[in-house]
ROPAKOL-824929 format. One record per residue (C-alpha): residue in one letter; x, y, z. Coordinates in pm, whole numbers, plus 32768, in hexadecimal, padded with zeros to 4 digits. Layout:
N
[r "A", [X, Y, Z]]
...
***
This chain:
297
[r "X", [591B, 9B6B, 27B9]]
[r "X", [5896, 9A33, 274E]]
[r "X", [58F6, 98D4, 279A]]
[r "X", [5A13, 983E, 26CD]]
[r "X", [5AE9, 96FA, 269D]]
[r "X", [5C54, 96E0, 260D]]
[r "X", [5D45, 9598, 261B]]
[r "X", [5E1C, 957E, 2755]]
[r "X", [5F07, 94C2, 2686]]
[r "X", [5F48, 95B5, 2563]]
[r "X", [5E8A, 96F0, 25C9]]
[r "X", [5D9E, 96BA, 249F]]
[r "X", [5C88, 97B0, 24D1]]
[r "X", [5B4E, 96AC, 2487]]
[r "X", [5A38, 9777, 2501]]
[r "X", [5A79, 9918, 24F0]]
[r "X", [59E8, 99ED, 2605]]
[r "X", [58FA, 9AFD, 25B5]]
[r "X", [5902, 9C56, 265A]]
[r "X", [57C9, 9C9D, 2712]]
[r "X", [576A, 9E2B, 2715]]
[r "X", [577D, 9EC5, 2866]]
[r "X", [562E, 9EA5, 2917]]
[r "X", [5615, A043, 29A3]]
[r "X", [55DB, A09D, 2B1C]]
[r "X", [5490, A04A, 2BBF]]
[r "X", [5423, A19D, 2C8B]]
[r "X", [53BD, A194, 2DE0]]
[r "X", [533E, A2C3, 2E88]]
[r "X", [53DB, A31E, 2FE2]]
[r "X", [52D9, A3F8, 306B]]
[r "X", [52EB, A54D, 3119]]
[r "X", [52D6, A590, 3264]]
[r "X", [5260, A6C5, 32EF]]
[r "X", [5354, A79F, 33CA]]
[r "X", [529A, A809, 3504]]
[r "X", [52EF, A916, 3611]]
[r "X", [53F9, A80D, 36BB]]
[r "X", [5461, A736, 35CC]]
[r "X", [54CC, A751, 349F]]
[r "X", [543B, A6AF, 3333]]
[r "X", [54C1, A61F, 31CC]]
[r "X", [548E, A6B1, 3077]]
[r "X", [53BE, A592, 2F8B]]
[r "X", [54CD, A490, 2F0E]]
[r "X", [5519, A363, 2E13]]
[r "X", [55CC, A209, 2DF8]]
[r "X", [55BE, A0DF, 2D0D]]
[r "X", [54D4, 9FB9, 2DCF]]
[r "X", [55B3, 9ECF, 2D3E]]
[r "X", [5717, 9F30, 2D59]]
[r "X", [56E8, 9FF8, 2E79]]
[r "X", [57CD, A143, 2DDB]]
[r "X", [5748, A299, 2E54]]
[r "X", [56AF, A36E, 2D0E]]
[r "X", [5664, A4AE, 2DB3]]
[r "X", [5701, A4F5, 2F1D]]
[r "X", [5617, A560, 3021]]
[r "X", [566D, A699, 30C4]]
[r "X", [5627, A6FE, 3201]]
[r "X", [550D, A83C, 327D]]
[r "X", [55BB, A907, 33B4]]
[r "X", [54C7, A8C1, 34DC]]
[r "X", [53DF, A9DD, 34FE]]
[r "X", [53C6, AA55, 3645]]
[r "X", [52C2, AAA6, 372D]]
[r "X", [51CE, ABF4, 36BD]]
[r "X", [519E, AC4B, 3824]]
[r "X", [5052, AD78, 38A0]]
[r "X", [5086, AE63, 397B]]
[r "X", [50C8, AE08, 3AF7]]
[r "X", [4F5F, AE1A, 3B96]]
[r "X", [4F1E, AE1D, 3D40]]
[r "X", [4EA2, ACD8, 3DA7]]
[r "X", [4EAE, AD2E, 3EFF]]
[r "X", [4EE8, AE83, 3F83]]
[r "X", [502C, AEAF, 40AD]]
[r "X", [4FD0, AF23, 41E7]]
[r "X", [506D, AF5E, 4353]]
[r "X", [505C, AE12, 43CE]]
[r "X", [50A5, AD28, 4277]]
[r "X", [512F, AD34, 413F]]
[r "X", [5077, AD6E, 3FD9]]
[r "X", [509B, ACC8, 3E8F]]
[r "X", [5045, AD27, 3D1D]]
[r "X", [506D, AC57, 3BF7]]
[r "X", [505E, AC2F, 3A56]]
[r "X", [501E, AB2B, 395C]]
[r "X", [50AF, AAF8, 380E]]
[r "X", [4F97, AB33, 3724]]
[r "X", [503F, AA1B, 3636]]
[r "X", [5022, A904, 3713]]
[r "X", [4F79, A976, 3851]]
[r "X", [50C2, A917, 395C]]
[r "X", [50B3, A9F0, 3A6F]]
[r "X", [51D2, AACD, 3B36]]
[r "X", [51A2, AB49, 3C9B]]
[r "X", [525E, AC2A, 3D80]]
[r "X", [5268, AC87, 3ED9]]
[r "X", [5224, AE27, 3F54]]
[r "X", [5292, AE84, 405D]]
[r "X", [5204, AEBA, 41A8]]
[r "X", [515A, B023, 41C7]]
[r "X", [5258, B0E3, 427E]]
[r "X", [51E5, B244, 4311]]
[r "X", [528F, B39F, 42ED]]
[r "X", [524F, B3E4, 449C]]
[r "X", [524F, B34E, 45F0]]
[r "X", [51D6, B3F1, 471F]]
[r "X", [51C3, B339, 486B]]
[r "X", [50D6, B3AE, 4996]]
[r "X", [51F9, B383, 4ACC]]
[r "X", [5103, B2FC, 4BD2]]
[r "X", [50A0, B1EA, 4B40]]
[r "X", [5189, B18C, 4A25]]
[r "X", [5091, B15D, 491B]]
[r "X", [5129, B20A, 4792]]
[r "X", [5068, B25C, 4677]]
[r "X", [5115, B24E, 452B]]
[r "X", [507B, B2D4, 43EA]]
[r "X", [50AF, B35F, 429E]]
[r "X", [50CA, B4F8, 429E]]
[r "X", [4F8F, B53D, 41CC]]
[r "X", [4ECA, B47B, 42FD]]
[r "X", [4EE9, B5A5, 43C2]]
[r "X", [4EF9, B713, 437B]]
[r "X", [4FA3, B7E2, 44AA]]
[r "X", [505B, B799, 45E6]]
[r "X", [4FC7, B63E, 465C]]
[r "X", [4F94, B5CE, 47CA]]
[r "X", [4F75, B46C, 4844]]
[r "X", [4E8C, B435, 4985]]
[r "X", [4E6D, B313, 4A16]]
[r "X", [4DDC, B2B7, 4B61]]
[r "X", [4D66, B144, 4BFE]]
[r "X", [4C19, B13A, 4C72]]
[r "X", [4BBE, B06C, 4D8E]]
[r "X", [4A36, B0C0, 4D93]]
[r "X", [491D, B16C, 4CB3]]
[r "X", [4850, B0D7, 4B98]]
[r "X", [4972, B031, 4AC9]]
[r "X", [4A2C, AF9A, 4BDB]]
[r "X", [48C1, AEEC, 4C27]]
[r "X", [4873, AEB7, 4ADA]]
[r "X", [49CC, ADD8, 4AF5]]
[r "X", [49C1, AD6C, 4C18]]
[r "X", [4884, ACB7, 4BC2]]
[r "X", [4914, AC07, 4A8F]]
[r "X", [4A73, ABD9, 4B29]]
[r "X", [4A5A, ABA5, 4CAA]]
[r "X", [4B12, AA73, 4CDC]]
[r "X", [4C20, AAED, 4C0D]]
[r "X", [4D4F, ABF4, 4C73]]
[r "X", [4D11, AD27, 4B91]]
[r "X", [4D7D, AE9E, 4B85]]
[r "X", [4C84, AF80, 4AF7]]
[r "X", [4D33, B0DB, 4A87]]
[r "X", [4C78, B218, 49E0]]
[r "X", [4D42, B2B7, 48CA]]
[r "X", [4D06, B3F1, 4858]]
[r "X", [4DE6, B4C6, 4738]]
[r "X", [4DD6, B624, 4753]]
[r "X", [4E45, B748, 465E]]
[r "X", [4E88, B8BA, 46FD]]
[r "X", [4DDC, B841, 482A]]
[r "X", [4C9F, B7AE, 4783]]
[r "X", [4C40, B646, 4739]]
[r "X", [4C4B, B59C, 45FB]]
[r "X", [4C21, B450, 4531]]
[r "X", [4D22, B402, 445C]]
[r "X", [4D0B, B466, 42DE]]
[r "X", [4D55, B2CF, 4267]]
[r "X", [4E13, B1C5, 4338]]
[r "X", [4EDF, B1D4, 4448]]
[r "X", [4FC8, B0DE, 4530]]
[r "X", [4FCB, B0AE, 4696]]
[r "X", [50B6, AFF7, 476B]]
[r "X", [505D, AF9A, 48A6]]
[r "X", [5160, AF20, 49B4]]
[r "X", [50FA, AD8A, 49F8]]
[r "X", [50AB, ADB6, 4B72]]
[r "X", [5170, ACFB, 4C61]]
[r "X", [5107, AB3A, 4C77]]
[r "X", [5040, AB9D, 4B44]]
[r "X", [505F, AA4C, 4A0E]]
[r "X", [50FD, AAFB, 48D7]]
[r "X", [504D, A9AF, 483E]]
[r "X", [4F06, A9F4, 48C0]]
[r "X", [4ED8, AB44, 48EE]]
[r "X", [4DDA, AC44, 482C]]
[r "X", [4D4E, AD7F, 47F4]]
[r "X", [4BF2, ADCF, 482E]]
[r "X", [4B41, AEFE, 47AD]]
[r "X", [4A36, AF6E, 4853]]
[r "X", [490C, B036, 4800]]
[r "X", [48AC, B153, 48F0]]
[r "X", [475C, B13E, 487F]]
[r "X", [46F9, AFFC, 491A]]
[r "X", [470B, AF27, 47E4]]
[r "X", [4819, AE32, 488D]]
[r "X", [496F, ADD4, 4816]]
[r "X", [4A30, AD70, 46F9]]
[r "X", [4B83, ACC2, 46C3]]
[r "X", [4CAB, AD63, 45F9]]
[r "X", [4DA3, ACED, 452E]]
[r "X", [4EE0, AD1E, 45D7]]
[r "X", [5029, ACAA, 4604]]
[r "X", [5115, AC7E, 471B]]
[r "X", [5290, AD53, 46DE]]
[r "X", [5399, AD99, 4799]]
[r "X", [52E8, AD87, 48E2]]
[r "X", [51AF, AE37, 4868]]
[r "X", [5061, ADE3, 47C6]]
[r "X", [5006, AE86, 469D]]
[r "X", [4EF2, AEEC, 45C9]]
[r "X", [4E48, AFB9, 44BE]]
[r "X", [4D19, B0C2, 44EB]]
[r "X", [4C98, B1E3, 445B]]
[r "X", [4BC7, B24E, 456D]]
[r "X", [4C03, B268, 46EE]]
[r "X", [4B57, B1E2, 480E]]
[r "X", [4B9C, B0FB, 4905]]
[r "X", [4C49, AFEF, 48BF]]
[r "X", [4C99, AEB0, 499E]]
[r "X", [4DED, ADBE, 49A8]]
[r "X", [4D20, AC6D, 4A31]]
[r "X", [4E2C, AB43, 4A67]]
[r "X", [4D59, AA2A, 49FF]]
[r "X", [4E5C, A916, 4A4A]]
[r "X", [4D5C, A868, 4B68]]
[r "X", [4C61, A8E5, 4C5F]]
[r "X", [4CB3, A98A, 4DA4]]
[r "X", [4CAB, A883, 4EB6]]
[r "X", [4BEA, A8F6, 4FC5]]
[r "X", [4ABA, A849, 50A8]]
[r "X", [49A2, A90C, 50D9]]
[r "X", [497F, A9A4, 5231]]
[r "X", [4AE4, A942, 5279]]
[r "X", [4B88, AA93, 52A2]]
[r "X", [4CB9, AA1D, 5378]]
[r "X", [4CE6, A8FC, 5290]]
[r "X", [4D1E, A7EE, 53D4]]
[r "X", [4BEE, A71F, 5343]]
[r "X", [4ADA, A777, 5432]]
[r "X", [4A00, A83A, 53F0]]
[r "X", [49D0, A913, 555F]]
[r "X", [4980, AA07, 563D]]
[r "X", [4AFF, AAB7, 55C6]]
[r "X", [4A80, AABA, 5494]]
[r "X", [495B, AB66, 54B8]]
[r "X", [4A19, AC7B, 5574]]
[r "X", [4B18, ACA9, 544E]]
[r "X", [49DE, ACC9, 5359]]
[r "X", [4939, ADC9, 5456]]
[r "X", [4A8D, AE8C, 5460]]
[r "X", [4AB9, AE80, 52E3]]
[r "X", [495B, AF10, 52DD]]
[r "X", [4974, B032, 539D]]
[r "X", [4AD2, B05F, 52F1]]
[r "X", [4BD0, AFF7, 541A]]
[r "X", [4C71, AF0A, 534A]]
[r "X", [4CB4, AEE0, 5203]]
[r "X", [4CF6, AD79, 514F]]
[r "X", [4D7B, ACF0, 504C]]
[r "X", [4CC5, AC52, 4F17]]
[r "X", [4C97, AAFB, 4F9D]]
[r "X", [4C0B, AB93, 5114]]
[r "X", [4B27, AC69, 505A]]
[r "X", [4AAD, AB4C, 4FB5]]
[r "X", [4A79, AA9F, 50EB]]
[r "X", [49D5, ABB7, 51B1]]
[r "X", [490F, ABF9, 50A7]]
[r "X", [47D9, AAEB, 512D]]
[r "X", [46BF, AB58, 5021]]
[r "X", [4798, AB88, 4ED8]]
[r "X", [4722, ACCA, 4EB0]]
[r "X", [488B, AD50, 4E74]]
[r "X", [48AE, AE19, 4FD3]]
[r "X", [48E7, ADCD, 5125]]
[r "X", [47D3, AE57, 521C]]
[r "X", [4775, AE1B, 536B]]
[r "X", [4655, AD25, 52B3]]
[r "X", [4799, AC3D, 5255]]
[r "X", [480C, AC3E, 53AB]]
[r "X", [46DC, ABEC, 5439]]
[r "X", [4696, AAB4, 5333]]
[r "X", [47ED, AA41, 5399]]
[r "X", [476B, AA6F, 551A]]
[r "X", [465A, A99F, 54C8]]
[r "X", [4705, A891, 5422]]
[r "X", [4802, A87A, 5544]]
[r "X", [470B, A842, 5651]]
[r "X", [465C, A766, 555C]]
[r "X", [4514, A814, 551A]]
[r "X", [454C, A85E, 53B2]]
[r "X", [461A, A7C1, 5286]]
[r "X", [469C, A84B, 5144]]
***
């Protein structure tokens, strides 16, 4: 409407107002939005810029959801840890992992003497398996490790696996547990294969369970348990350990030599005057010498 006047006395209209046509809504476009796999979208919409009213309602798009692949191995369960496999949405890319389980096997056989088990899967073996297991305290391995590891306190075992009497690699991977000896560090200790060819040693992955160390082969050999933790203490040509090096010494390194006493790791390591990983009547001599102070280490 249009401005008018009238008399505020007598109401006289003096000036008439004029109706003025409606002016129409002024669209404004409220845009889409896309739904994606989480979250869900709007349908195109409309409202008037000026008065604000809605002219065509949005409506809302469901969320879509992820379009997930198929699960794929990442990283293949064994023995000692535990896989994973995972899958992407191919719409936008987020990723889903989960956890397999640790390999479990089908068998355990134990050799009695010395504790160690085997586990494995059945197909690993065909026929009635054996376990053999015996420590070795000389020959080329225990040298071969005894050279690497000689300040260290180590077990050195030869396992063997034998079907219907014969022996036999394992068809794939096995387990082995192998009771922690006694003072060993859970923490520190490791396993050791090592070659019987002469091309040295190499560390495992293992794991400490239960009591026992454990780890994963598929071939047998020897295999060493080396506590790592610190070096032996021990002063060279100190067999009794009083802190003299002596005459009584040099007797205990003779009578280790011609095998009427036996010692420990630490007297061996004493005795043992040239580092060539035995004690002969050469060590006790050296020691002899160093006594009487003709000769030093």
């Amino acid at each position: 409407m249009t401005e008018g006047k009238k008399c505020s006395v007598c109401g006289e209209i003096l000036i008439a107002q004029e109706e003025i046509p409606a002016l129409g809504h002024t669209e404004e476009i409220l845009p889409a939005k896309a739904a994606t796999c989480t979250e869900t979208g709007l349908t195109e919409g409309k409202k008037c810029s000026v008065c604000g009213e809605i002219l065509m309602a949005q409506e809302e798009i469901p969320a879509l959801g992820h379009t997930f692949a198929e699960w794929t191995v990442t990283r293949e369960a064994s023995f000692l840890a535990e896989g994973e496999e995972s899958r992407s949405c191919s719409r936008c890319g987020q990723a889903e992992r989960r956890v397999l389980a640790r390999l479990v096997g089908d068998t355990v056989v134990t050799d009695s003497s010395s504790g160690v088990s085997l586990e494995y899967i059945d197909d690993a073996y065909a026929g009635e398996l054996t376990l053999q297991v015996s420590e070795q305290f000389d020959g080329q391995s225990y040298q071969i490790l005894n050279m690497e590891k000689r300040d260290f306190h180590f077990v050195l075992y030869d396992i063997q696996t034998l079907v219907n009497g014969q022996v036999v690699q394992p068809n794939g991977t096995v387990l082995i547990r192998i009771p922690l000896p006694t003072g060993y560090s859970a923490e520190h200790s490791v396993v050791y294969y090592v070659a019987n060819d002469g091309s040295g040693i190499q560390k495992l992955s293992s794991v400490v369970e239960n009591g026992c160390i454990c780890f994963e082969t598929d071939h047998f050999s020897a295999y060493a348990v080396v506590d790592e933790s610190a070096p032996i203490d021990y002063s060279l040509g100190d067999v009794d350990g009083d802190g003299i090096v002596s005459s009584s010494d040099a007797r205990l390194a003779l009578r280790a030599a011609v095998k009427l006493e036996s010692f420990a790791k630490p007297e061996t390591l004493a005795a043992d005057a040239d580092k060539d990983n035995s004690v002969t009547t050469s060590d006790a001599r050296k020691i002899l010498r160093v006594a009487v102070k003709l000769d030093t280490f």
